[in-house]
C-alpha positions in Angstrom: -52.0 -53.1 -38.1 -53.7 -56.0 -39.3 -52.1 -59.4 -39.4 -50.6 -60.3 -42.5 -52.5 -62.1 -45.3 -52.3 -63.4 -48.9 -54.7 -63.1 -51.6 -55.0 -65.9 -54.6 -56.5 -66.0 -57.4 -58.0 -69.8 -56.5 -59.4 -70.6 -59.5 -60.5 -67.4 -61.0 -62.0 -66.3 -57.5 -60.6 -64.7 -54.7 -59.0 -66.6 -52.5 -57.3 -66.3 -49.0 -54.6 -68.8 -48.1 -54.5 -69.6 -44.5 -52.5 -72.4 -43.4 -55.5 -74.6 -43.7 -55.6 -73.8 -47.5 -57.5 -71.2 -49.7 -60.5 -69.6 -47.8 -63.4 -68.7 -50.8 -63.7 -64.7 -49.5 -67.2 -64.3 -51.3 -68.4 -67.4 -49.3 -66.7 -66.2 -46.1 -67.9 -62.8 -45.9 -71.4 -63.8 -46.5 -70.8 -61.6 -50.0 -69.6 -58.4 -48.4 -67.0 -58.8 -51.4 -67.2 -60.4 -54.7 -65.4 -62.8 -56.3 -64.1 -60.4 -58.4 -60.0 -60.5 -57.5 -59.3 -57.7 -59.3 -61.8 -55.7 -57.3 -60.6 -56.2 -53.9 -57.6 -53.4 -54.4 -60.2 -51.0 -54.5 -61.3 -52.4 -51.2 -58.2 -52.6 -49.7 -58.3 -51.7 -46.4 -61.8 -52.7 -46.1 -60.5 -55.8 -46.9 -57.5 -55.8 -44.6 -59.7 -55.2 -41.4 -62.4 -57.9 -42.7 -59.5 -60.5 -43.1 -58.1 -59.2 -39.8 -61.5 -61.1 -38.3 -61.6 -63.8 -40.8 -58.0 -65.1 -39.2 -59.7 -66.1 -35.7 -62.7 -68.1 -37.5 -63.0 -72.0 -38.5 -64.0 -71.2 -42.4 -63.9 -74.2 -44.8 -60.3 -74.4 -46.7 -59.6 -75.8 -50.1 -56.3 -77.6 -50.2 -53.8 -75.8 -51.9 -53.0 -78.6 -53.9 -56.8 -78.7 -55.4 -56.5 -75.3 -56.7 -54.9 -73.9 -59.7 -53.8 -70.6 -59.4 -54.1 -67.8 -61.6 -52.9 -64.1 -61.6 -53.0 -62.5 -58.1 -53.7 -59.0 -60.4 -55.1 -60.3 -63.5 -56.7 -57.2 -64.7 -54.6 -53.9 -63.6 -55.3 -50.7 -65.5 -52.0 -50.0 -65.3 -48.4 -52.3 -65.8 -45.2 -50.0 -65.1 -41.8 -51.6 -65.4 -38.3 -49.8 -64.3 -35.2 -50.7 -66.2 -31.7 -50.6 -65.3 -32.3 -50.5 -61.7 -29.7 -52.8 -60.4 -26.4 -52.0 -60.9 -24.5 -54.9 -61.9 -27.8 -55.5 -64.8 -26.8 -51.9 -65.9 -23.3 -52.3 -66.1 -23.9 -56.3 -68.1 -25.9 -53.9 -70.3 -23.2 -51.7 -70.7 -25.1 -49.0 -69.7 -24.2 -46.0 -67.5 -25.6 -46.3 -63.7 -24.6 -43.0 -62.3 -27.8 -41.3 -63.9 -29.9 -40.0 -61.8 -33.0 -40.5 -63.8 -35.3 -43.7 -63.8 -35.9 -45.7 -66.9 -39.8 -46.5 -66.8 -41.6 -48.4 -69.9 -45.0 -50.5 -69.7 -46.2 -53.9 -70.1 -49.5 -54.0 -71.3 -52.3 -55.5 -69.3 -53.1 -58.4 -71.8 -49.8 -59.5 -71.6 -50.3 -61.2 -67.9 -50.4 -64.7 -67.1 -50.4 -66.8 -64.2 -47.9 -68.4 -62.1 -47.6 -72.1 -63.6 -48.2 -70.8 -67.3 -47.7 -72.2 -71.0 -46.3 -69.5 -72.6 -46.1 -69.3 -76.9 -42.9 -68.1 -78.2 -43.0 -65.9 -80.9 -39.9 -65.3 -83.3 -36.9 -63.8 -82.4 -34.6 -64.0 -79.1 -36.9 -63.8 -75.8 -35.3 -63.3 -72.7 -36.1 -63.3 -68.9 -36.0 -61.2 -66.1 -36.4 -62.2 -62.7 -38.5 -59.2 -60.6 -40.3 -58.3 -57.7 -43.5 -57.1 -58.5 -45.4 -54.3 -56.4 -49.1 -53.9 -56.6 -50.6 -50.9 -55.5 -53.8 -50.4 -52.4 -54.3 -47.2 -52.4 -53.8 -44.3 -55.1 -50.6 -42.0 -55.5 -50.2 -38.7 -56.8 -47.5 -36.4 -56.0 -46.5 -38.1 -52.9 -43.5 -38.9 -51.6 -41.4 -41.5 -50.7 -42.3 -41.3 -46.8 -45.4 -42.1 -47.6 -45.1 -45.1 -50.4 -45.2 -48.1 -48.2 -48.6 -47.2 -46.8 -50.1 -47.0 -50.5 -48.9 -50.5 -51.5 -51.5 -53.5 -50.7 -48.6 -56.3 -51.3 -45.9 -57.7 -53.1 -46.0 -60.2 -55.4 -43.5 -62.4 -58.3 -42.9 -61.1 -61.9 -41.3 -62.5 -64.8 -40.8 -59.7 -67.3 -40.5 -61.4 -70.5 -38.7 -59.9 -73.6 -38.4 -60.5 -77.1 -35.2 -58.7 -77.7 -35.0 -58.2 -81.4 -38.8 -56.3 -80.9 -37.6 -54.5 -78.1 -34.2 -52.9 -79.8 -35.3 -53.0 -83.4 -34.1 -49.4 -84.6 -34.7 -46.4 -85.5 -36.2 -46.6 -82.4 -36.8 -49.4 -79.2 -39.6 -50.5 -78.7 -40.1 -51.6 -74.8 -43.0 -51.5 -74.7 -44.3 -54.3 -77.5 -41.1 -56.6 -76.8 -42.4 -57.1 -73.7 -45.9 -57.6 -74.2 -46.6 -60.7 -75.9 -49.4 -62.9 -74.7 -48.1 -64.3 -71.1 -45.1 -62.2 -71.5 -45.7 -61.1 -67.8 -46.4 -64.2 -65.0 -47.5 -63.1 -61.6 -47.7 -64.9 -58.9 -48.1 -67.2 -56.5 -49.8 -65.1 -54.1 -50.1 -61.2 -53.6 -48.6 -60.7 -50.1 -49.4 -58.1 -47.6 -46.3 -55.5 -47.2 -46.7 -56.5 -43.4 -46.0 -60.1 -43.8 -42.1 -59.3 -44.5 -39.3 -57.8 -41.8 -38.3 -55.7 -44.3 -39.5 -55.5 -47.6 -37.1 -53.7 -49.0 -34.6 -56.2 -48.7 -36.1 -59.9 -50.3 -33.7 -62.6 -51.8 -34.8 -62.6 -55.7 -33.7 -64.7 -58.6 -34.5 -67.6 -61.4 -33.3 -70.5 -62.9 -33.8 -72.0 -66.0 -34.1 -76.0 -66.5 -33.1 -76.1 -63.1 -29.8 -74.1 -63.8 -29.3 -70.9 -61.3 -29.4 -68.0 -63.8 -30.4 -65.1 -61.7 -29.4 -64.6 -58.4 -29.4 -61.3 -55.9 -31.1 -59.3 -53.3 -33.7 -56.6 -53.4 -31.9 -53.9 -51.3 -29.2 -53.9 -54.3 -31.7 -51.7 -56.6 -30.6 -48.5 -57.6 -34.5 -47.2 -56.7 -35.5 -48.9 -53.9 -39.3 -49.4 -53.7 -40.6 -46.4 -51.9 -38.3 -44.2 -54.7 -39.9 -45.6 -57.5 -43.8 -45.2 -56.4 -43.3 -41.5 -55.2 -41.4 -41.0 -58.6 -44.1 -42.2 -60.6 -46.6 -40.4 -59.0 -45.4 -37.1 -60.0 -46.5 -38.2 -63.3 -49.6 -40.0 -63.0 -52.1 -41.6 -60.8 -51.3 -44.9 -59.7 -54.7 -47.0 -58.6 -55.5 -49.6 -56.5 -54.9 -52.8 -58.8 -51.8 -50.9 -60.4 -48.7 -53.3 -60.7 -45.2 -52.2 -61.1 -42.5 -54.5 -62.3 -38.9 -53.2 -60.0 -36.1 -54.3 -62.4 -34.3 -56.9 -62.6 -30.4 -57.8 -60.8 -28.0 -59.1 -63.4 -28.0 -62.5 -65.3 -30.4 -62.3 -68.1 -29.9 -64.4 -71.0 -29.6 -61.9 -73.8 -26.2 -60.4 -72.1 -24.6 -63.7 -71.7 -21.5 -65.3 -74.1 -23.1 -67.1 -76.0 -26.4 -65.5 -75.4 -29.1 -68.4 -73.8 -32.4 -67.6 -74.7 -35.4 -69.3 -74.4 -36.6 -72.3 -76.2 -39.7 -74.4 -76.7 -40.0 -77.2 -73.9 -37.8 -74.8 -71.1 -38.7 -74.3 -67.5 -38.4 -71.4 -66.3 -38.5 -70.7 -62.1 -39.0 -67.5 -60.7 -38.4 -66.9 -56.7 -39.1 -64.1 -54.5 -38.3 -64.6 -50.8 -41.0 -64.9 -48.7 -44.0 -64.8 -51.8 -43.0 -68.2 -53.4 -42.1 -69.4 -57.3 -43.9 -69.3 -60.4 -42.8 -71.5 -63.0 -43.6 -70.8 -66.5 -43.2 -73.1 -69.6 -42.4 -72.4 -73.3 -43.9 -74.0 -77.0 -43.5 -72.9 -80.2 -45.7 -71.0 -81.8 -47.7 -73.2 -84.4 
């Protein structure tokens, strides 16, 4: 197994960040891979062994500092998101968790941002929800959960967005467009390799707006762990390299609060994932 590495996107190239700072990986390999972040899922293991080298050699670094940082997966063809998949969000929602079905929407691609974004609020009551993110290496069909790990390039931070009133508007919800606004979905810092972590499936996860804790819990509390969720999707469709998948989100969102707090022009909003990092996302009203 490789070392463990994780990819940036350092300025809207692919970057690897080394404790020296961010490596430029079109540079470094002599263009054996493009810029292109995006396109280095499809390359994934290519890319793993190539990076395996790249540790042991004296390549120029940027500073972290001089970069700014955009989505680690800024162009997936697909965005899955599970709901209702920690128990204590399910039960704040007043929701039954003893189903044994999994509650999957989407986030549509255009709605991902960056991990230190300005994000517009449009009208209505939007909401946040703290989540670990899991982008896919390899694809998936019909597989199961022994073999879900081995498909998933890295983990990374999401912020899944919602405009509530969108969302639950009857006759019927609609998931899917309250949670896609423009920068309705941050990523980010970095996407790290699933190798990096003693155990993946159990991360310290949460978020706190204007510097107040609001979310607060541990990965290995989700009703479908990781591995679960992949082979579950996969008897459904195809997931691809580049595929992201938001997990759920642990209890503490805004919208189930008394008195509700949603989010308002001028907020700061920080989202950690143990051993990825924070993005921290910012709010104005829309003009």
């Amino acid at each position: 197994m490789s070392p463990g590495m994780q990819i940036v996107n350092a300025t809207g190239t692919l970057g690897l960040l080394t404790d020296q700072g961010v490596i430029d990986v079109a540079q470094a390999s002599d263009g054996l891979f493009s810029p292109d972040v995006q396109a280095v899922y499809q390359r994934w293991e290519e890319f793993r062994a190539w990076a395996a080298t790249a540790a042991d050699k004296a390549f120029p670094a940027r500073p972290l500092g001089d970069v700014k940082l955009g989505s680690p997966v800024p162009r997936p063809s697909q965005v899955f998101a599970i709901g209702l998949n920690y128990h204590d969000h399910a039960e704040e929602a007043g929701l039954d968790t003893s189903l044994d079905s999994m509650v999957v929407f989407t986030k549509f691609p255009s709605s991902i941002t960056g991990p230190d974004a300005e994000v517009e609020l449009p009208p209505g009551a939007v909401d946040f929800e703290a989540e670990l993110v899991v982008v896919m290496g390899q694809y998936a069909h019909r597989i199961d959960a022994g073999e879900a790990w081995d498909r998933v390039a890295g983990l990374t931070v999401g912020q899944d967005l919602s405009e509530r009133e969108t969302q639950l508007r009857p006759p019927t919800p609609q998931f899917n467009m309250g949670k896609s606004f423009p920068g309705f979905a941050p990523l980010g810092p970095a996407v790290v390799s699933v190798d990096e972590f003693e155990n993946p499936d159990d991360l310290a996860i949460g978020c706190a707006l204007n510097g107040v804790t609001m979310q607060q819990s541990r990965t290995k509390l989700m009703i479908f762990p990781v591995a679960e969720i992949i082979a579950r999707l996969s008897q459904t469709v195809t997931l691809a390299p580049g595929d992201v998948i938001f997990t759920g989100t642990p209890a503490g969102i805004g919208f189930a609060r008394d008195p509700k707090v949603l989010l308002g022009p001028g907020d700061e909003l920080v989202t950690s994932v143990e051993g990825i990092g924070s993005l921290r996302t910012t709010f104005r009203a829309r003009p």
